[in-house]
C-alpha positions as CSV (number, residue, x, y, z in Angstrom):
1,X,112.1,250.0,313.1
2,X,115.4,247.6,314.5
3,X,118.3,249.5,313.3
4,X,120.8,247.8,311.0
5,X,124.4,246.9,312.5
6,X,126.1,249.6,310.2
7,X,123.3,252.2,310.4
8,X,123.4,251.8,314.3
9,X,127.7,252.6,314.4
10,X,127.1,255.0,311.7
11,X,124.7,256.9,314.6
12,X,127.0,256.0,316.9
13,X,130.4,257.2,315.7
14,X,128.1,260.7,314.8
15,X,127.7,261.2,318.6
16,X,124.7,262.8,320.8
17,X,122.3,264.7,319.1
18,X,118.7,265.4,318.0
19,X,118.2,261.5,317.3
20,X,121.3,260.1,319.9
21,X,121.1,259.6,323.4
22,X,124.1,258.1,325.4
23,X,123.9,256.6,329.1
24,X,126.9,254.8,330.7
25,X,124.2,253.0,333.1
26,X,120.9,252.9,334.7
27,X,122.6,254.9,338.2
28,X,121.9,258.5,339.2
29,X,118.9,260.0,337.6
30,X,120.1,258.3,334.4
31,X,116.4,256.8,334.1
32,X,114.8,259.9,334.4
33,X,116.4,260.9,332.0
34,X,116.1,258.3,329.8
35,X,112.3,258.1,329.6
36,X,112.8,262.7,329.0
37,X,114.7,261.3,326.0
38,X,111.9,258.9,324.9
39,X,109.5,261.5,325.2
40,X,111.4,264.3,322.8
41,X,112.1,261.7,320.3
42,X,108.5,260.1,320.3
43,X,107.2,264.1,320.0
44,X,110.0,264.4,317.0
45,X,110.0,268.0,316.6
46,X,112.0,268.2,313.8
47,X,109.8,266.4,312.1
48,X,112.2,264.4,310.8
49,X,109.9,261.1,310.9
50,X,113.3,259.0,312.1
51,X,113.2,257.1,315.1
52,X,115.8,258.3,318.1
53,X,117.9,256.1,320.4
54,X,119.2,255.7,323.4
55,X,122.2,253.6,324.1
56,X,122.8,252.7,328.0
57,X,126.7,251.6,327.9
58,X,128.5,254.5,326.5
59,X,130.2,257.3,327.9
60,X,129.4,260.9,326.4
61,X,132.4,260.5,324.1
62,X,130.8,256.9,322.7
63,X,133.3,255.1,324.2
64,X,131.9,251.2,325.5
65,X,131.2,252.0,329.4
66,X,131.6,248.2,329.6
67,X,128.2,248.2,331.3
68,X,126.8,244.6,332.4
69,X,123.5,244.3,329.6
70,X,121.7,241.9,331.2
71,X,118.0,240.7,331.3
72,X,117.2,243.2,334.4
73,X,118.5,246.2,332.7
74,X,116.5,245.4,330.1
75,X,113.0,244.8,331.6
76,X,113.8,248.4,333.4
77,X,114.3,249.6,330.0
78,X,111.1,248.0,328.4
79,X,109.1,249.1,331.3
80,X,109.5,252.7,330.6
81,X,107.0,252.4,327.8
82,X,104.1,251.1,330.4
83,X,104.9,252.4,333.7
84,X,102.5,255.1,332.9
85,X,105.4,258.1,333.4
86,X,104.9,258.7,329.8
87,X,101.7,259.4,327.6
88,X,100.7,258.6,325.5
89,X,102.6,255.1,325.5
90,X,105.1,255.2,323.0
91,X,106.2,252.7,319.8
92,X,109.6,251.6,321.1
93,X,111.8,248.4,320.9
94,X,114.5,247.5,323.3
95,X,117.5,245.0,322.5
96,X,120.7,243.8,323.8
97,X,123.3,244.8,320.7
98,X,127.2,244.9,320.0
99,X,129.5,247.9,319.6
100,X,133.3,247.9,319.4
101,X,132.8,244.6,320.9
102,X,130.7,245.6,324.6
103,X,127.7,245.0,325.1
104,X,125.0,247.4,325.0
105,X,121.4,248.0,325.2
106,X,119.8,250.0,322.7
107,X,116.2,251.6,323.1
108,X,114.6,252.6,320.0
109,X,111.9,255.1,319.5
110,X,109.5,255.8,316.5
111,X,107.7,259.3,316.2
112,X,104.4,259.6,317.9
113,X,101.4,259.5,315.7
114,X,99.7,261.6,318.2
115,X,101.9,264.5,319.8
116,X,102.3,266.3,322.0
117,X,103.7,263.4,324.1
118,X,104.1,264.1,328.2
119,X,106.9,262.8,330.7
120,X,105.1,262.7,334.1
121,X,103.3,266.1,332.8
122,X,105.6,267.5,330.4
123,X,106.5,267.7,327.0
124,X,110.4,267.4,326.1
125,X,111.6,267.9,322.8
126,X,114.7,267.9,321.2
127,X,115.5,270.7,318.1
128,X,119.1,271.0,317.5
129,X,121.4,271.6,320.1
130,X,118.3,272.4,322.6
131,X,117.0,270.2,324.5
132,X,114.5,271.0,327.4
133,X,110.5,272.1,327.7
134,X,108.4,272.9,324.6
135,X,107.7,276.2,324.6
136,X,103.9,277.7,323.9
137,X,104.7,278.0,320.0
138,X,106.6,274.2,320.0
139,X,103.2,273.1,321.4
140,X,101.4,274.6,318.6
141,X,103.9,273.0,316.4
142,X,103.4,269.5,318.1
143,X,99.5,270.1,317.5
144,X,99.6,271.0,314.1
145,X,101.8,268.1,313.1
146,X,99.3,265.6,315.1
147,X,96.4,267.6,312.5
148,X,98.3,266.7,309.5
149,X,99.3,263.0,310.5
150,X,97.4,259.9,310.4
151,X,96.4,260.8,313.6
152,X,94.4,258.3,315.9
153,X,90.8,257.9,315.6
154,X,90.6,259.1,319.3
155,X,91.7,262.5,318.7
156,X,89.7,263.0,315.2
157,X,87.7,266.0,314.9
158,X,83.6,265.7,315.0
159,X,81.5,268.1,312.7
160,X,79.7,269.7,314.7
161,X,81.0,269.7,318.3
162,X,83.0,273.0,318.8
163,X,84.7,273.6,321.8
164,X,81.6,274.9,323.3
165,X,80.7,271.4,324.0
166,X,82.9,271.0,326.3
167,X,82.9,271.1,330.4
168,X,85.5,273.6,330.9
169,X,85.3,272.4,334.8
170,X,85.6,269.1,333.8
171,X,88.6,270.6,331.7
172,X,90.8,271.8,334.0
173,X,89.5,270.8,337.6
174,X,89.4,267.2,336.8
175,X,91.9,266.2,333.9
176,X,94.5,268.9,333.4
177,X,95.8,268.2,337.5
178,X,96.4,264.9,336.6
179,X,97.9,265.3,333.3
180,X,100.2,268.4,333.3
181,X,103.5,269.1,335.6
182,X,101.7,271.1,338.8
183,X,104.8,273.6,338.8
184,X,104.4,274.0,334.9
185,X,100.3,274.2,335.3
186,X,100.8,277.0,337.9
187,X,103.0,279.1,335.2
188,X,101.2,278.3,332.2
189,X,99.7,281.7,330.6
190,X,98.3,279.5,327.6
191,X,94.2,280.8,326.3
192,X,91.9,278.0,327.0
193,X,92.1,277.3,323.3
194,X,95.5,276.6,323.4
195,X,95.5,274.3,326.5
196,X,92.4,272.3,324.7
197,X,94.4,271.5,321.9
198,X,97.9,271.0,323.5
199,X,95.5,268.4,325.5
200,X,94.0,267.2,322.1
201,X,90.6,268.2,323.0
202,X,90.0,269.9,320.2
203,X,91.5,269.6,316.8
204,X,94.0,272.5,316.7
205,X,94.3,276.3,317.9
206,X,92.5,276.9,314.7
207,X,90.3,274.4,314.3
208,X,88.2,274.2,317.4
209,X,85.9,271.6,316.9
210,X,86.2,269.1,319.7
211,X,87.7,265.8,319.4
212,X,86.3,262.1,320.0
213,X,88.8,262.2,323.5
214,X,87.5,265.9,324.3
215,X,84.1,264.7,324.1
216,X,84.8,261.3,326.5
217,X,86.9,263.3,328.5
218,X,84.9,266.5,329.0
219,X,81.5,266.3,326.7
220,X,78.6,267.6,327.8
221,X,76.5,265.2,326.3
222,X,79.1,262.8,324.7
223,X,76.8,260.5,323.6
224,X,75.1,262.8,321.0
225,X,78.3,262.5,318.9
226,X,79.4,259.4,320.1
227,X,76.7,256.7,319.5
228,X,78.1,254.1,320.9
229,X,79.8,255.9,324.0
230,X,77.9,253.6,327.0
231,X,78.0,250.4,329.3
232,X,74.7,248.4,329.0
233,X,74.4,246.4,332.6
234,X,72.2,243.6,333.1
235,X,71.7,241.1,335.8
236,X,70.5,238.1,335.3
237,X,68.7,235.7,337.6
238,X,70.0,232.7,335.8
239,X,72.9,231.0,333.4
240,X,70.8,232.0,330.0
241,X,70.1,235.3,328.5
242,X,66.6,234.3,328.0
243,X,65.8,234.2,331.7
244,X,64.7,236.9,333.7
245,X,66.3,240.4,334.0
246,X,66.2,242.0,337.3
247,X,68.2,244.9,336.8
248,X,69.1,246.9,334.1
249,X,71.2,250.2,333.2
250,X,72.7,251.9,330.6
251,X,75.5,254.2,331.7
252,X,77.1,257.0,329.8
253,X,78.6,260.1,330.4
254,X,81.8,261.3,330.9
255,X,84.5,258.8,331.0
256,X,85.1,259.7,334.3
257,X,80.8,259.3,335.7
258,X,80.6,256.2,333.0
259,X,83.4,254.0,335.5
260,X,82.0,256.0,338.4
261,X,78.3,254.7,337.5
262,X,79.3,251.4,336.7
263,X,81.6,250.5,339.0
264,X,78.7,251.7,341.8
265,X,76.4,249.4,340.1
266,X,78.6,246.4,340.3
267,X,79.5,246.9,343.9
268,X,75.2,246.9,344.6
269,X,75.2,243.4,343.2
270,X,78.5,242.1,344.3
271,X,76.6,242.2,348.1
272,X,78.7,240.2,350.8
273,X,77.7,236.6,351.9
274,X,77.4,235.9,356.0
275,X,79.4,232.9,357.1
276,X,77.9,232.3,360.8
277,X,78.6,228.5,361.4
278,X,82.3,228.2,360.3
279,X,83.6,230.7,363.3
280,X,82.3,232.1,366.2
281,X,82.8,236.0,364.0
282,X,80.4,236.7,361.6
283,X,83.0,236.2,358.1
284,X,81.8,238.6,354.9
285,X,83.1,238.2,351.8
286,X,82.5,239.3,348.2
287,X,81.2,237.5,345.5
288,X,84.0,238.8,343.0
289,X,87.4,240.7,344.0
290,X,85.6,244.0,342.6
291,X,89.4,244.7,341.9
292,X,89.2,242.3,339.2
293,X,86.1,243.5,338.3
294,X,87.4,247.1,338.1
295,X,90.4,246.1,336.1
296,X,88.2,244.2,333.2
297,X,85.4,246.5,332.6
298,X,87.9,249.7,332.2
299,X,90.3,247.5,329.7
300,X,87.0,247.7,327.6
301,X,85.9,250.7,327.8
302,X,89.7,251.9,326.9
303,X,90.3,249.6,324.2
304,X,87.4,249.4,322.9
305,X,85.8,250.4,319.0
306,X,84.6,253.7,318.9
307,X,84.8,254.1,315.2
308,X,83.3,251.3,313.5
309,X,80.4,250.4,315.4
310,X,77.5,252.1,317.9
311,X,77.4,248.9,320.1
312,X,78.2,249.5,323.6
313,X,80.8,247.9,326.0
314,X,77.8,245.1,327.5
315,X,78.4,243.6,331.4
316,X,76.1,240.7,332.1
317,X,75.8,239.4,335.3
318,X,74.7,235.9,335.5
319,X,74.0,234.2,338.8
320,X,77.4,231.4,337.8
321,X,79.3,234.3,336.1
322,X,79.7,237.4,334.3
323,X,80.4,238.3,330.6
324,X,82.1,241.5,329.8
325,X,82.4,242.1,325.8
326,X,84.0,244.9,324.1
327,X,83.3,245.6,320.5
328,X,86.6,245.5,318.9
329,X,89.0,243.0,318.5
330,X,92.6,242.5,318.9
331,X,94.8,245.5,317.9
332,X,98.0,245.9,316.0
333,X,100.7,243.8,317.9
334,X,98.1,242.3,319.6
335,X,96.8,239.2,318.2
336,X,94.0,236.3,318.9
337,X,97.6,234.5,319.6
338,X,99.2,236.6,321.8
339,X,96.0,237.8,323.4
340,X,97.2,238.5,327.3
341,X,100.6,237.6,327.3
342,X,102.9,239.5,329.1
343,X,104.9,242.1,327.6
344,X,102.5,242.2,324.1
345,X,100.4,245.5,324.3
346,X,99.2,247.8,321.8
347,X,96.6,251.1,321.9
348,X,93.9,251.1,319.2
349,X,92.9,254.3,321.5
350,X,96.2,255.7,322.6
351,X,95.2,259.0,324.2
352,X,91.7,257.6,325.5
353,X,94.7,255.5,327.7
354,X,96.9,258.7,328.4
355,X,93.5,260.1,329.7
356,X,92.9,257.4,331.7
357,X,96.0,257.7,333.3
358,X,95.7,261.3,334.2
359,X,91.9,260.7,335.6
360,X,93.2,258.4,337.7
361,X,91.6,255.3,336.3
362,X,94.9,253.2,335.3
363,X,98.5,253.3,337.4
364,X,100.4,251.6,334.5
365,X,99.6,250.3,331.2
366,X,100.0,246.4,330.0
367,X,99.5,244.6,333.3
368,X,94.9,245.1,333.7
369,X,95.0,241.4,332.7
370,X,97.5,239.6,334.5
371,X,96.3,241.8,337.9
372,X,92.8,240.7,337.9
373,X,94.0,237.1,336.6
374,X,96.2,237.3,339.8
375,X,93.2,238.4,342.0
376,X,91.1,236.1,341.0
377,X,92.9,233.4,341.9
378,X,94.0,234.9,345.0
379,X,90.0,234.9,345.8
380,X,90.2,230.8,344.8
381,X,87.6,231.5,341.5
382,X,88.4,230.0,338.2
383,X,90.7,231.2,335.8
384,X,89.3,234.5,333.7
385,X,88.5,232.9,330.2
386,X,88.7,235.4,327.0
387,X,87.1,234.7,323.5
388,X,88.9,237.3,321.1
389,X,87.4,237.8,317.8
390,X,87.8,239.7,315.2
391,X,84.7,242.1,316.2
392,X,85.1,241.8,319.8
393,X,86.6,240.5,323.0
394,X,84.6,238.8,325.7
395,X,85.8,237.9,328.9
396,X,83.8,235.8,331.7
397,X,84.5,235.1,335.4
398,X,83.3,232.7,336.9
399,X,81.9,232.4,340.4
400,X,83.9,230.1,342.6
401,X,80.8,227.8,342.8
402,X,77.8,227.6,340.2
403,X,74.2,229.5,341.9
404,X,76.5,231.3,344.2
């Protein structure tokens, strides 16, 4: 996707247009304009399958703005594609390059495999000299070129499950708020049909069979389509799996009632201890940071496999720890290597994440990890330790002190 030198001047010296963007800096409301930018190219109207750009230190007549590239400009840049302002993330690459000798940073953008794409709630394109808010028939185009592409498994259609199977409550009470612009929501005169698919709950204006997202979104019974669509919780009174279970659940549902359910259940076991002898105050504290907790069990159930297997996301609570495995390895850029480093993320389930978002479930994409590593520690436990492999990911936290 990096552009070579001579194709990146050739772009250049062509000035703005339906693949070109050019900033002078990052001041003003240059960086909300910026991610607008990302969003039309990632949607790609045109269809022209090229990645945009957008250059921050040239003017609008391409001359060098001789704008200081340094390594803050850039981590503003690279940010754009996690800080959750733009959903589904998109594929971009940000570098420090030459031109005419300056400095400049150059943000590229591949084509979304799965459009329409959303800047906080709405979709920008770019088609010619236009550039602005898709239209009712642009969104239909958007949605038809997401049908023909080598689209994500999470927006693949299931025989079967019309639209009919889904909660229209759930629909637009519960997601569309927290995905579309309000102002834009309050003028929209789109069918239910239409919304549904521009949503990518169901495969296309005219093909209305529900999608693996509009069925974890807004199913009414999810799991009949979705075998492997659930959390199995145990609690363990031991360190083995053979020793004795003393709670057990299996939670499915809605995206929305599966966190809701499970997140319940872990605050039940994650009960407070009494300190009375170190202070004269009674002193409560929690077993876990359920922040930590929180941040863990809904990285699995977003990146998990929902394709190539029927086992669920499994949360085992030990009385020295608990295990929280994820069928489904490491995805695309993400490696066993580079597992949880910072900066290295990738979206096996792309829009299941955009969802996510707009439910309210994640504030910005990349950083689950590090935040409950951070937590953790904060609360003095033991360093979260991950096993990826190839089939699955399993994370275990430890209590600060074995039996506690």
């Amino acid at each position: 996707m990096r552009l070579k030198d001579d194709e990146l001047a050739r772009l250049i010296r062509g000035g703005e247009d339906t693949r070109v963007e050019f900033k002078e800096s990052l001041g003003g409301d240059a960086k909300a304009r910026i991610r607008e930018a990302i969003c039309a190219f990632a949607n790609d109207l045109s269809g022209s399958g090229s990645p945009g750009i957008v250059i921050v230190g040239l003017k609008d007549d391409a001359s060098p703005a001789r704008t200081v590239v340094n390594d803050e400009l850039l981590r503003t840049l690279v940010d754009m594609k996690t800080d959750g302002n733009i959903v589904p993330p998109p594929v971009l690459i940000c570098e420090k390059r030459q031109y005419d000798g300056h400095d400049v940073a150059v943000v590229t953008v591949r084509p979304s495999d799965s459009p329409p794409v959303r800047c906080k709630g709405l979709i920008h394109i770019r088609s010619g000299p236009r550039r602005g808010i898709a239209n009712a028939q642009e969104e239909r185009v958007l949605n038809e070129k997401r049908r023909s592409a080598d689209r994500p498994f999470d927006v693949s259609p299931i025989s079967g499950a019309d639209h009919s199977e889904l909660n229209r409550r759930i629909f637009e009470d519960e997601y569309l708020p927290g995905s579309v612009d309000r102002e834009h929501l309050r003028q929209n005169d789109r069918s239910l049909i239409e919304r549904l698919a521009a949503a990518k709950m169901i495969a296309s204006v005219d093909d209305d069979r529900a999608t693996i997202l509009g069925l974890l979104v807004a199913g009414i019974r999810p799991r009949d389509f979705i075998p492997g669509a659930y959390v199995q919780f145990l609690r363990i009174a031991g360190t083995e799996l053979a020793d004795e279970i003393t709670d057990a659940l299996e939670v499915d549902g809605t995206i929305t009632d599966t966190i809701t359910r499970l997140e319940d259940k872990l605050r039940s076991h994650n009960h407070s201890r009494v300190d009375l002898i170190s202070g004269d105050l009674e002193k409560r504290t929690e077993k876990y940071p359920i922040a930590a907790l929180q941040q863990l069990v809904r990285n699995a159930i977003m990146h998990r496999d929902y394709e190539s297997t029927n086992s669920p996301v499994r949360v085992t609570w030990f009385d020295d720890r608990i295990e929280i495995q994820n069928p489904g390895g490491p995805y695309g850029l993400v490696t066993r290597e580079n597992f949880a480093l910072p900066g290295i993320t990738d979206y096996r389930n792309p829009n299941l994440a955009e969802a996510m978002k707009a439910l309210g479930f994640v504030q910005r994409f990349g950083v689950g990890i590090a935040n409950a590593q951070r937590l953790m520690h904060e609360a003095g436990h033991p360093k979260i330790d991950f096993v990826v492999e190839p089939e699955y990911v399993l994370a275990t936290v430890w209590t600060i002190s074995p039996g506690v």
